[in-house]
C-alpha positions in Angstrom: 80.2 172.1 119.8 77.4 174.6 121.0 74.7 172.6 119.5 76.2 169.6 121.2 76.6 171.2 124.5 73.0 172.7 124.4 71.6 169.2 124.0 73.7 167.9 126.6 72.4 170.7 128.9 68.6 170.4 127.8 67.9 166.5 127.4 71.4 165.3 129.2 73.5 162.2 127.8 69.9 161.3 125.3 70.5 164.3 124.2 73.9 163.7 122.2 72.2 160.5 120.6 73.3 160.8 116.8 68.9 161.2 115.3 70.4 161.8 111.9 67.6 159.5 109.7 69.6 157.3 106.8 69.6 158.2 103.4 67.1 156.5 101.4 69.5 156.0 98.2 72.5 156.5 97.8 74.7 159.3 95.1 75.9 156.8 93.2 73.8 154.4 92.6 72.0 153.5 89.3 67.9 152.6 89.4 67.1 148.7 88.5 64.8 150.8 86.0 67.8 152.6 84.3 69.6 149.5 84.1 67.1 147.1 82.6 66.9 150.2 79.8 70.7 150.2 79.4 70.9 146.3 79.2 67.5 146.8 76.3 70.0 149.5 74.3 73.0 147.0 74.5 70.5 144.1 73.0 69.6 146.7 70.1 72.8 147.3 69.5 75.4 143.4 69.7 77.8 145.2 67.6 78.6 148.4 70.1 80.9 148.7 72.6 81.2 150.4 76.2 81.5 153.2 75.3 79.0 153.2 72.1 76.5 151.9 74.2 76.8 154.5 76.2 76.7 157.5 74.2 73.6 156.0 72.5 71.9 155.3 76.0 72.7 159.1 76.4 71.2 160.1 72.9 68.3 158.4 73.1 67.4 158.7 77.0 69.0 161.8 77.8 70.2 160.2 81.0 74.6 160.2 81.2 76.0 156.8 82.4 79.4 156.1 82.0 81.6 153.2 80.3 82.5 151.9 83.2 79.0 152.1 84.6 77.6 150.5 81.3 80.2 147.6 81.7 79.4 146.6 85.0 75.7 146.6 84.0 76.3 144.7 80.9 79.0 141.9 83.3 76.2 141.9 86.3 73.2 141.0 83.5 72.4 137.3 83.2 74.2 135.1 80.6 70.2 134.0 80.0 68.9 136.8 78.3 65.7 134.9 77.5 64.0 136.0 80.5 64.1 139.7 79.7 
């Protein structure tokens, strides 16, 4: 509230103007980059599931990504994988 009411007092109602930049990325969200490699392990690998897909992505890149994560990558990815 001080901050707020020094900036009030030295650049009046401007002053209060929220200057805060936007994030750039966000937490959560996985790189196209990390994706394309997680949909290259899953082609490896027809036979795994989920969840074996991504433990192996872990092994191999050293880079966690959940089931869930790995599922909605693998749903997402186009039916035509002959563009890849």
């Amino acid at each position: 509230m001080y901050r707020w009411y020094q900036l009030y007092q030295e650049e009046g109602e401007n002053g209060l103007i929220d200057r805060r930049p936007n994030p750039r990325q966000f937490w959560n969200h996985i790189p196209q980059a990390v994706r394309e490699q997680v949909v290259k392990v899953a082609l490896e690998h027809p036979d795994q599931s989920s969840r074996q897909v991504a433990w192996l992505f872990a092994d191999e890149q050293g880079f966690f990504i959940s089931e869930s994560s790995v599922d909605r990558i693998l749903k997402s990815f186009p039916k035509d994988i002959g563009t890849m």
